[in-house]
C-alpha angles and dihedrals in degrees: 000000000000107000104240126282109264113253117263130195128188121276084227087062134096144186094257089052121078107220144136138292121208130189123194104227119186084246108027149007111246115210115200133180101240092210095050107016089156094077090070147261137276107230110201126172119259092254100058087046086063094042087055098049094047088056103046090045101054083247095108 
């Protein structure tokens, strides 16, 4: 088994900003909440994380 992807946030977030952390697994996408990561992650397949970034960002 792979250890887990590290944690990224975005490079336009603070400290002061509540947004989200991703990590890029072999199998999934894991979607966290960077000011309470202990309440869990949203695991999507690879292919609805990039439907939702291509729709959120005008690219669909």
């Amino acid at each position: 088994m792979n250890p887990p992807a590290p944690w990224r946030k975005s490079s336009h977030s603070s400290k002061e900003v509540e947004c989200v952390e991703v990590a890029l697994d072999k199998d999934c996408v894991r979607v966290r909440d960077s000011k309470n990561p202990g309440i869990g992650t949203l695991n999507l397949p690879h292919n609805t994380w990039s439907a939702f970034l291509s729709q959120v960002s005008g690219r669909e």
